[in-house]
C-alpha positions as a printed NumPy array, in Angstrom:
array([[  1.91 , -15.948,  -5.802],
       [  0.14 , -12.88 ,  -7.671],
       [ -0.969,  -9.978,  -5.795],
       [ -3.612,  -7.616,  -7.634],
       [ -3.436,  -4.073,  -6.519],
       [ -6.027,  -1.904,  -7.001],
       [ -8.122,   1.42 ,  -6.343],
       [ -5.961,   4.508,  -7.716],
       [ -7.273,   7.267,  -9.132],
       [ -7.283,  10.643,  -9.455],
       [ -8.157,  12.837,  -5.927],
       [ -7.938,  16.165,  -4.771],
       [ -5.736,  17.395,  -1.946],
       [ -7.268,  16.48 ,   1.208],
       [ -9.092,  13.872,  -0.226],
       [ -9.429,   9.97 ,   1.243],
       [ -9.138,   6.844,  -1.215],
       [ -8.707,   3.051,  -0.384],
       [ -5.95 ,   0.71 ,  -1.904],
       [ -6.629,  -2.719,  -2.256],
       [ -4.3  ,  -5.646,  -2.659],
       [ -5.738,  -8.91 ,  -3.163],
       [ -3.427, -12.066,  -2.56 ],
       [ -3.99 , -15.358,  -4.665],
       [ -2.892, -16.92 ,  -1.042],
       [ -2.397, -16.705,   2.415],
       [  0.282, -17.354,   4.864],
       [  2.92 , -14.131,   4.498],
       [  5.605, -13.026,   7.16 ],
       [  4.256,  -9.389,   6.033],
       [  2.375,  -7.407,   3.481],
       [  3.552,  -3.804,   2.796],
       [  2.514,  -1.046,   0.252],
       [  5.354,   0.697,  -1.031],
       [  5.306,   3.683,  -3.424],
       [  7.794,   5.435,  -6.425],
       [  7.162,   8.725,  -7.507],
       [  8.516,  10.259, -10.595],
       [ 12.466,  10.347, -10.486],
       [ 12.63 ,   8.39 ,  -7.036],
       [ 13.026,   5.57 ,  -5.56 ],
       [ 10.479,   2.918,  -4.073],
       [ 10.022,   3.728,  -0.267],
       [  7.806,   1.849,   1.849],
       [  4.576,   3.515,   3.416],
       [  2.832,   0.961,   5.737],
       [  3.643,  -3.279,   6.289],
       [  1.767,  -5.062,   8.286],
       [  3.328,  -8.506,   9.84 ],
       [  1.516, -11.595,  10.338],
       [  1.346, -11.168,  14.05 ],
       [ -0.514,  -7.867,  13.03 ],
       [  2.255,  -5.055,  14.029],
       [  2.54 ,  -2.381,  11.785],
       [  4.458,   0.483,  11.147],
       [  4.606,   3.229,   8.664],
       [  6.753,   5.85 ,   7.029],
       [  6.8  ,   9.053,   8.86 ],
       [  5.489,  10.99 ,   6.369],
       [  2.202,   9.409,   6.403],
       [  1.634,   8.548,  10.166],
       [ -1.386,   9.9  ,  11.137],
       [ -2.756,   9.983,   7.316],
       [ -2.834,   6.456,   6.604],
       [ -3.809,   3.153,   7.49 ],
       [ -2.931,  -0.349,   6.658],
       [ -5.086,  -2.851,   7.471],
       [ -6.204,  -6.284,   6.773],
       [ -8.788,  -9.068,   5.667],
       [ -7.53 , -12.474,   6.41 ],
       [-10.471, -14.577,   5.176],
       [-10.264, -12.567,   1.672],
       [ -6.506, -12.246,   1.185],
       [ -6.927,  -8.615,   0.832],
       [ -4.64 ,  -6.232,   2.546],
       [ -5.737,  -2.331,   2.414],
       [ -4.23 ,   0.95 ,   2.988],
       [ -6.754,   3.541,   3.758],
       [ -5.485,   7.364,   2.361],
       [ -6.82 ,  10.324,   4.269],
       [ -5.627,  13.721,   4.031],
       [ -3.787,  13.514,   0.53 ],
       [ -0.782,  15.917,  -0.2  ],
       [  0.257,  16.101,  -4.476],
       [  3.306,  14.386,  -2.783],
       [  1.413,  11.485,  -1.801],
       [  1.389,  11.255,  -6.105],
       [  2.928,   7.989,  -7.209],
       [  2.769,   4.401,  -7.755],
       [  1.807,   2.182,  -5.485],
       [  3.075,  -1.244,  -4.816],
       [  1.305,  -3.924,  -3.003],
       [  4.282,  -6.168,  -1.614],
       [  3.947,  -9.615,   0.412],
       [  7.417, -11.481,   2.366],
       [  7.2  , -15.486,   2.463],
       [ 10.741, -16.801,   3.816],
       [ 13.343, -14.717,   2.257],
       [ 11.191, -14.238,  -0.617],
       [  9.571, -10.894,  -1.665],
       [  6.494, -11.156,  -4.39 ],
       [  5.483,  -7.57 ,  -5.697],
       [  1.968,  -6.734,  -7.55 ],
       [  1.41 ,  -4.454, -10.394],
       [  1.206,  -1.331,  -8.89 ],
       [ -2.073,   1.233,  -8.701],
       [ -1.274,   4.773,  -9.505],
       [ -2.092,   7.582,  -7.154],
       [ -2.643,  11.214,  -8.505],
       [ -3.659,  14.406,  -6.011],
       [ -3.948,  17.602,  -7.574],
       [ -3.331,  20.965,  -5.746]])
């Protein structure tokens, strides 16, 4: 399984920006993005389960969105609103069984 992350970049506070994670298959309990800044650790922001519940991390409820193409294998996570401590890494993870794949990570930067 490989899962290509991609669409980081450098935005301004209050900005919007779209993550995309493209799966080389289908057929996942869940997809989730998860994020590390500098000197933490890797938290989760949004999953999305194969039935199509999601959930999210508190501090972005409201901001962001996960969503979902089946028929391209392409989960997103739309960014509205940015904060400088949305500024980190960002993970696209998928769960098959008791097996978690993880893609390269897209980095995230909002200025002040």
């Amino acid at each position: 399984v490989q899962l290509q992350a991609s669409g980081g970049g450098l935005v301004h506070a209050g900005d919007s920006l779209r993550l995309s994670c493209e799966a080389s298959r289908r057929g996942f309990k869940s997809t989730a993005w998860y994020r590390q800044a500098p000197g933490k650790q890797r938290e989760l922001v949004a999953r999305i389960t194969a039935g199509g519940d999601t959930n999210y991390a508190d501090s972005v409820l409201g901001r962001f969105t996960i969503s979902r193409d089946i028929r391209k294998n392409t989960m997103y996570l739309q960014m509205g609103s940015l904060k400088p401590e949305d500024t980190a890494i960002y993970y696209c993870n998928a769960v098959m069984g008791t097996v978690n794949f993880w893609g390269q990570g897209t980095l995230v930067t909002v200025s002040s």
